[in-house]
C-alpha positions in Angstrom: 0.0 0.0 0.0 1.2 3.4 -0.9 1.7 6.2 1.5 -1.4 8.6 -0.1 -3.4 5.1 -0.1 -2.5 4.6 4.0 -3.0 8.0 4.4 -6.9 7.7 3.0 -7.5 4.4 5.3 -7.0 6.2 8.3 -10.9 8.0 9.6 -10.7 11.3 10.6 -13.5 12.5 13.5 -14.2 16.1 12.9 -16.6 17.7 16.0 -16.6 21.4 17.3 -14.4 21.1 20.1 -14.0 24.4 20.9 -16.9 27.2 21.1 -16.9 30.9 20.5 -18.7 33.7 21.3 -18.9 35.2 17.9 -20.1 38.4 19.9 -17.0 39.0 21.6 -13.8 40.3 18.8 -10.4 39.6 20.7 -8.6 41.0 17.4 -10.0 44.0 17.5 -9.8 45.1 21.1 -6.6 46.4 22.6 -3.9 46.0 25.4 -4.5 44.6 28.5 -8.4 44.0 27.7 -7.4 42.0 24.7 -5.5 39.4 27.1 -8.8 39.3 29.4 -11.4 39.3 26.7 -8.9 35.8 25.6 -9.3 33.9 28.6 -13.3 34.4 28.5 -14.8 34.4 24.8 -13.8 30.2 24.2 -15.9 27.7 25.7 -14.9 24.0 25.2 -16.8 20.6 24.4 -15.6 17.6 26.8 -16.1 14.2 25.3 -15.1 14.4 22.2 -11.1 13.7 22.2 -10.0 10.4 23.4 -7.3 11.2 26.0 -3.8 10.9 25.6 -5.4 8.7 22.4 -6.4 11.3 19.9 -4.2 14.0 17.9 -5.9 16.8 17.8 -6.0 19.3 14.5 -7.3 23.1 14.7 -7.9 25.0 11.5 -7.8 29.0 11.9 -7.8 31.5 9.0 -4.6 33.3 10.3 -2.5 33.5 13.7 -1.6 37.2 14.2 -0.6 38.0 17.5 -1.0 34.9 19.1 -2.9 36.3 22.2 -6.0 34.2 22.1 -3.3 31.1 21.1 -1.6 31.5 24.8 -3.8 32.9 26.9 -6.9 31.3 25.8 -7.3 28.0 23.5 -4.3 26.0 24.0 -4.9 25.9 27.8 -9.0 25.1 26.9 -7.3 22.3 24.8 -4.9 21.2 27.1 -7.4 19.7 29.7 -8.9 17.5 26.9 -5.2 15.6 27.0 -4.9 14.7 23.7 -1.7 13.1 22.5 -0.6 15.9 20.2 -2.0 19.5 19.5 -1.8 20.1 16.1 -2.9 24.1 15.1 -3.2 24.8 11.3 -3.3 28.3 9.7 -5.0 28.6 6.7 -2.9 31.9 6.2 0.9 31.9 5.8 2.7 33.7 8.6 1.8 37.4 9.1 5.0 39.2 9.2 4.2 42.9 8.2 1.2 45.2 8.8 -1.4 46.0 6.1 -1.8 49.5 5.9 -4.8 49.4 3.8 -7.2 48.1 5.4 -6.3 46.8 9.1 -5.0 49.3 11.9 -2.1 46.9 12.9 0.7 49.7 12.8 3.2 48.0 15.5 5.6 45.2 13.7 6.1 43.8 17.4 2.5 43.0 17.7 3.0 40.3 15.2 4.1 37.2 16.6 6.4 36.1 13.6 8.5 39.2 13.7 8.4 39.0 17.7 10.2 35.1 17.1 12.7 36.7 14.0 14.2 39.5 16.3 14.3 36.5 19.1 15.9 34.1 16.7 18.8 37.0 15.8 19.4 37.9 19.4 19.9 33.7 19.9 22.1 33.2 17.6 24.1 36.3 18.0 23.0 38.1 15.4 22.5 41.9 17.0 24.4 42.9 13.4 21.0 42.3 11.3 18.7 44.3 13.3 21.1 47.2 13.2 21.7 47.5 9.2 18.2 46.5 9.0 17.6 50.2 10.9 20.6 51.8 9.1 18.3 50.7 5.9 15.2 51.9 6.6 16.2 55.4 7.9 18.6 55.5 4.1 15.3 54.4 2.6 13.4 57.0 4.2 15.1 59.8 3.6 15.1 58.9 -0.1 11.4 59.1 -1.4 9.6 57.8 -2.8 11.0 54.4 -1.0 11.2 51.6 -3.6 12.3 48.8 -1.3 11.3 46.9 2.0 14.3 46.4 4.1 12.3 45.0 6.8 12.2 41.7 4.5 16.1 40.8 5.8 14.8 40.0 9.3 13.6 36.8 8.2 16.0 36.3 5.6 18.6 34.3 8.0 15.6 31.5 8.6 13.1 29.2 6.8 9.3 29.3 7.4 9.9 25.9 9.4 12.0 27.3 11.9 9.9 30.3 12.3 6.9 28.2 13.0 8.9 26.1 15.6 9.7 28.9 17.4 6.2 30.5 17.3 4.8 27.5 18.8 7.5 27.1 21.3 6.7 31.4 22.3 3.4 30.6 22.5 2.9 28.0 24.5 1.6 28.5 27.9 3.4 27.9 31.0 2.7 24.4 32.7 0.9 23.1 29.1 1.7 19.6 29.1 0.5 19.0 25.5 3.1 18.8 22.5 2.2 21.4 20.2 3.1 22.0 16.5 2.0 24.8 14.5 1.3 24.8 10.6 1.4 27.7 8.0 -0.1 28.0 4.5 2.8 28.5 2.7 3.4 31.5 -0.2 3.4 29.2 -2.7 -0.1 27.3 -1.5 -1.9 30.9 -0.7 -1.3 31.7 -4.8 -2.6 28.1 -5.7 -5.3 28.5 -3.9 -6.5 32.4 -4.7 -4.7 32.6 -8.3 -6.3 35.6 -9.1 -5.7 37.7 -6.2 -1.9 39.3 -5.6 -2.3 40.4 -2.3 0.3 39.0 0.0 2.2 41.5 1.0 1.3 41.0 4.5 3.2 37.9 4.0 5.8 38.6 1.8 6.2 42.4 2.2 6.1 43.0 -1.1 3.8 46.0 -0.7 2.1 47.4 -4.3 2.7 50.9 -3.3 5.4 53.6 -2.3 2.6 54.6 0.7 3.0 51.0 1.6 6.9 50.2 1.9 7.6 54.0 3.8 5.0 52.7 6.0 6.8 49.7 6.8 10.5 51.0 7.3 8.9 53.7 9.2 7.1 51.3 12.0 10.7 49.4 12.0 12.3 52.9 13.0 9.6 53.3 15.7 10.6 49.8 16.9 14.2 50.0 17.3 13.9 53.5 18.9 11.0 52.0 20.9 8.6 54.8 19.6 
């Protein structure tokens, strides 16, 4: 028997584990409350994962600051014991802001870049963060800017090592679950919407000069903790 053919014999149980109160918007409320609002708006269904038996898969459209990750569903799941937690973003990873749409104006909001600057100061790699601010102040001062220095953070690492490290940052304290995190990739996001070029929220490839001074501007305002 083939791998895809094993694959297909195995069943897969699919139940609504975990509940929301669709009233309640954890994305869009801010600071403190954001972290509270977390802890309350999930509600979870007992019975339904086999403990320590069962490896558990969770499909969301996109993991942006990880909030309601950490301080919300993956201690709900937690007490179901299941033998492996298994979250699955039907988004790639959200590295840069959209300024067109979205008021998301702080890069360190975004989990991703939070684990890149982590991963550089790790591995002793101070050096990046600096020319990466030396380039977007040289951008800046020459307008329009026609380039998105920010993109060299994550340059060093692959999209596997960045999701490791999310899922390791995001765990809670005391979770006793294995956890593994999943991204769309670039390439998957295009096969699946081929007819819609917006990605630079992933890529930073933004389609405008508004766009990339944006950008280098909230990495200035990071480094000088503006």
């Amino acid at each position: 028997m083939t791998d895809a053919f094993r694959r297909l014999d195995h069943s897969v149980r699919i139940e609504k584990v975990v509940w929301k109160d669709i009233k309640l918007r954890t994305f869009i409320t801010t600071g403190p409350e954001r972290a509270d609002l977390a802890a309350h708006v999930y509600d979870i269904t007992y019975g339904t994962v086999r403990p320590y038996q069962d490896n558990l898969v969770i499909i969301d459209d996109s993991i942006v600051r990880g909030t309601t990750l950490r301080e919300s569903i993956l201690k709900i799941l937690d007490r179901l014991h299941p033998k492996k937690i298994v979250m699955v973003s039907s988004s790639p990873q959200i590295r840069y802001p959209d300024y067109y749409g979205i008021d998301m104006s702080h890069l360190e909001e975004l989990c991703a870049f939070r684990v890149a600057i982590s991963l550089l100061k790790e591995r002793g790699m101070e050096h990046v963060i600096a020319s990466t601010y030396q380039a977007c102040l040289n951008a800046c001062r020459n307008e329009p800017v026609s380039d998105n220095p920010v993109r060299a953070i994550y340059a060093p690492f692959s999209a596997e090592e960045i999701s490791r490290k999310i899922a390791e940052m995001l765990r809670p304290t005391g979770m006793n679950t294995p956890v593994e995190l999943v991204f769309q990739s670039i390439d998957g996001l295009h096969a699946a919407c081929p007819n819609h070029p917006g990605d630079w929220y992933f890529t930073g490839h933004y389609p405008t000069p508004g766009g990339l001074k944006m950008v280098t501007r909230a990495y200035i305002d990071y480094v000088e903790k503006n």
